[in-house]
N, C-alpha and C positions, 0 to 999 in steps of 0.2 A: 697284100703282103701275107704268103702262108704262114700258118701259128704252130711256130716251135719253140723249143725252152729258151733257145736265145733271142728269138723274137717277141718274145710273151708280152714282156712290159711294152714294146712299143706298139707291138699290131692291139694290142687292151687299149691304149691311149691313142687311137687311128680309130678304132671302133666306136670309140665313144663321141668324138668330134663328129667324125662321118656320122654318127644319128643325129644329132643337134643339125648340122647342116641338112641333114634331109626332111627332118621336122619343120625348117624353119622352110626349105624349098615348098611344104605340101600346105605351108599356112600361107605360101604367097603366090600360090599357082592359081592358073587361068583354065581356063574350059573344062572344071574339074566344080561339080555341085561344092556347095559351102558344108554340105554333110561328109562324104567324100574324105575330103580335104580334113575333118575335125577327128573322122576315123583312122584315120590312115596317120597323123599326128599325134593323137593318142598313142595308139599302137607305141608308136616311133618314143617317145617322151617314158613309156614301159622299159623300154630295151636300154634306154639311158640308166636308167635307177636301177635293173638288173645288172649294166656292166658296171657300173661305179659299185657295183657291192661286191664287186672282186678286187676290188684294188684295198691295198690296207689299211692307208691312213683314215680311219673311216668319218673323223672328226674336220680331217681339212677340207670335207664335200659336207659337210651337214646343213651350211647354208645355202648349197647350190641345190640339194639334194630335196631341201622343204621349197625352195622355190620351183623348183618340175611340178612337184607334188602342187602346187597351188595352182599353177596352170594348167597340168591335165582336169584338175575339179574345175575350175573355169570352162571346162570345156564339158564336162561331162555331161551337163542336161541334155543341152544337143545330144550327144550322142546316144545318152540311154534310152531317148524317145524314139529315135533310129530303130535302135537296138531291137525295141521291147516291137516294134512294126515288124520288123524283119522276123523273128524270131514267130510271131503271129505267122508270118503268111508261109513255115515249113508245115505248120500243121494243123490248120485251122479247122484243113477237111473231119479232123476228130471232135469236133463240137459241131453238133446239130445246129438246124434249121429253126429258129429264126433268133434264136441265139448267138449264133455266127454273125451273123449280118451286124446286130445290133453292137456286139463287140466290135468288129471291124470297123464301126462308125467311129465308134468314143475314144479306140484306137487314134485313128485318122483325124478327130479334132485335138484328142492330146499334143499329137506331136507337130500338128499346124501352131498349137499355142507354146509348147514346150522352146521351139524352134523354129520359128520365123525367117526366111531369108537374110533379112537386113540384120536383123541381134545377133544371127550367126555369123556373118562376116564381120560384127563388131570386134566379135569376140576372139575372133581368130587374128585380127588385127593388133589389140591388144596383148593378145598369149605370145606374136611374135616381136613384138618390143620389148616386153619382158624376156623373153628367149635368145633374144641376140645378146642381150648384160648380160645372160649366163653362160650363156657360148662362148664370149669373148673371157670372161674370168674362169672358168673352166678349165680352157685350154692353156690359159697361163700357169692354173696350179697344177694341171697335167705334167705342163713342160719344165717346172721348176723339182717334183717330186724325184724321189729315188730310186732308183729301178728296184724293178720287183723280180725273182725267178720263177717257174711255174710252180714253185712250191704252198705259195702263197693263193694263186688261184685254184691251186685244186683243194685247198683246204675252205678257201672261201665256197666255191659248189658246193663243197661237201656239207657246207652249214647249209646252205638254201635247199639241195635236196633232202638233206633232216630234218629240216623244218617243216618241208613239203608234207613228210612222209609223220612228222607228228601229228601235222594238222588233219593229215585222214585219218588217223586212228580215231583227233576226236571225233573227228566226221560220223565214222561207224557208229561211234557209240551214242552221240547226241546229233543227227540228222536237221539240225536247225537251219535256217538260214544262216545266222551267224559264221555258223563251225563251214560251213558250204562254201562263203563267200572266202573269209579267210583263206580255207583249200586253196580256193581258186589261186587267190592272187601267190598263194606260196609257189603253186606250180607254173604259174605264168613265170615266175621271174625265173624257177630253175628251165623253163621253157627257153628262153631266150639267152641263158646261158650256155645250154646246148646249142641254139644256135651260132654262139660265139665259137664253140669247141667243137662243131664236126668237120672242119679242117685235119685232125687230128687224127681222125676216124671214123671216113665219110659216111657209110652204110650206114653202122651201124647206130652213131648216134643219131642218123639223120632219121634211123627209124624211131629212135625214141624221141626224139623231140617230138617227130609226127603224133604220137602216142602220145606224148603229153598237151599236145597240142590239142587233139581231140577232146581231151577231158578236159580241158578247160572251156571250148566249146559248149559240151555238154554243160556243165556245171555254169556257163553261161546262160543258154537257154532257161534252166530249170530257174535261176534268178527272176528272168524272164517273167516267166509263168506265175510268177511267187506276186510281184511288180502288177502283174495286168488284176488278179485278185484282189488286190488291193485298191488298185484304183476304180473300177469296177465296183466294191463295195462299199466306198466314202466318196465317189463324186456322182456315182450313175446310180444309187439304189431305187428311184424309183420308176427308170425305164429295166431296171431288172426286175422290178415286182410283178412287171406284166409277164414275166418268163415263168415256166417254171425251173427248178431246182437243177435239173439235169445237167445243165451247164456248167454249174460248179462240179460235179462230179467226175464229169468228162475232162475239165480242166486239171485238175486233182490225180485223175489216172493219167492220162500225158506226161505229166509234172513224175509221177514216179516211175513211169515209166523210163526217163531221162537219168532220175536217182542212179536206180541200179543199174545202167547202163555204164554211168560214170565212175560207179565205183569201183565194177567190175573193172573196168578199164583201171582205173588207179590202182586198184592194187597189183594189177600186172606191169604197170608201169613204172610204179616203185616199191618193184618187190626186192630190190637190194639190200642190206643195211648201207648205213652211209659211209661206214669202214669202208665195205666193199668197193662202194662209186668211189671214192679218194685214191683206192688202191688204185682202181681200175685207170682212174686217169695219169695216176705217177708210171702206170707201165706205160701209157699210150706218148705222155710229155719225154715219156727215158728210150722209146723206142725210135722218137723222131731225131732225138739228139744224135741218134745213133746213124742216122742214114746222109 
């Protein structure tokens, strides 16, 4: 259904079904790894809690809204063990010999033990039982609610891009993990908003979403990197004592390298105020009405 102001409330409540049903399709698909499957669900479970933060009544979802939340952390070890693998083998070539190797290993028994085949399909087994009582109550208070006009979601974006755009300031100024992580998930959810809204105005938001897509990438990765240090220093310290130091250093430039990649990129990506994006989508919502 294309997204116009008289459409808004209903292709918003098509959007949000349609992700729960695709979620619930990728936790019960076949010839698809159980890793796969937990990413690709995730994902989908993300895009849930980003549309339902457009819609207004924000109290009649708070109990559908903690239960996603419970089942994407159900799933999460799987996947961050994935993650932090993947994320390894973009650049591993940037750590030396025989520091490399040695990483690689401890890597590769992490996420043997992290994520086991059999616990992973438990658990996705489990995440879709749960997932189906919330699909099915979901859609009912979707279907019982009051329509909404596009006034209401472009004011909803307008909060998740503010928020975005708060949480890198603190980024800038406190570079923590924390302030990072936070970013992150602020810009995932206006990430997936955009993806709701370049119907609206293909190119261009479809550039910016690309654009914030990135930076969440990035600022993923650099998690990563943060994650592998850590483990590495409290489970493997003394097959690292036979290394020397160098490794962490190499690890460390990588890891900022990634930083100021991300940031650069974020601030060009939300270099709006959030007046602005609000504005910008009340012309795009009052220009379709008009066609």
């Amino acid at each position: 259904m294309p997204l116009s102001s008289g459409s808004a409330n209903d292709t918003l409540n098509a959007a949000i079904v349609e992700q729960l049903d695709a979620c619930l399709a990728q936790m019960a698909a076949s010839g698809e790894s159980s890793t796969e499957r937990v990413h690709a669900a995730r994902k989908g479970l993300k895009r849930v809690r980003a549309l339902l933060a457009l819609r207004r009544r924000q109290k009649h979802f708070a109990r559908d809204r903690d239960a996603l939340r419970s089942v994407a952390r159900s799933l999460s070890r799987v996947r961050d063990a994935a993650a932090i693998a993947q994320t390894w083998s973009t650049g591993q070539e940037l750590v030396a010999e025989p520091a490399r190797s040695v990483i690689a290993e401890v890597l590769a028994q992490h996420r043997a033990q992290a994520s086991p085949p059999d616990r992973e399909s438990r658990r996705l087994a489990r995440a879709g039982q749960v997932l189906s009582i919330v699909r099915a109550r979901l859609a009912l208070t979707l279907e019982h609610e009051p329509s909404e006009g596009p006034k209401q979601i472009e004011r909803a974006a307008r909060a998740s891009y503010g928020r975005a755009r708060r949480m890198l300031r603190r980024a800038i100024a406190d570079p923590s993990t924390t302030s990072l992580h936070a970013l992150r998930r602020a810009a995932k959810r206006h990430q997936y908003q955009l993806q709701f809204l370049e119907p609206l105005w293909q190119r261009p938001l479809e550039a910016q979403r690309k654009e914030v897509g990135r930076l969440t990438e990035l600022l993923g990765a650099h998690r990563d990197l943060s994650t592998i240090e850590v483990l590495l220093e409290h489970d493997e310290p003394e097959r690292l004592r036979a290394l020397d130091d160098a490794w962490r250093a190499e690890l460390q430039r990588w890891q900022s390298n990634l930083l100021t990649s991300a940031l650069e990129l974020a601030r060009a990506a939300l270099s709006d105020s959030a007046r602005g994006f609000e504005e910008r989508l009340h012309r795009l919502f009052a220009a379709q009405a008009h066609e």
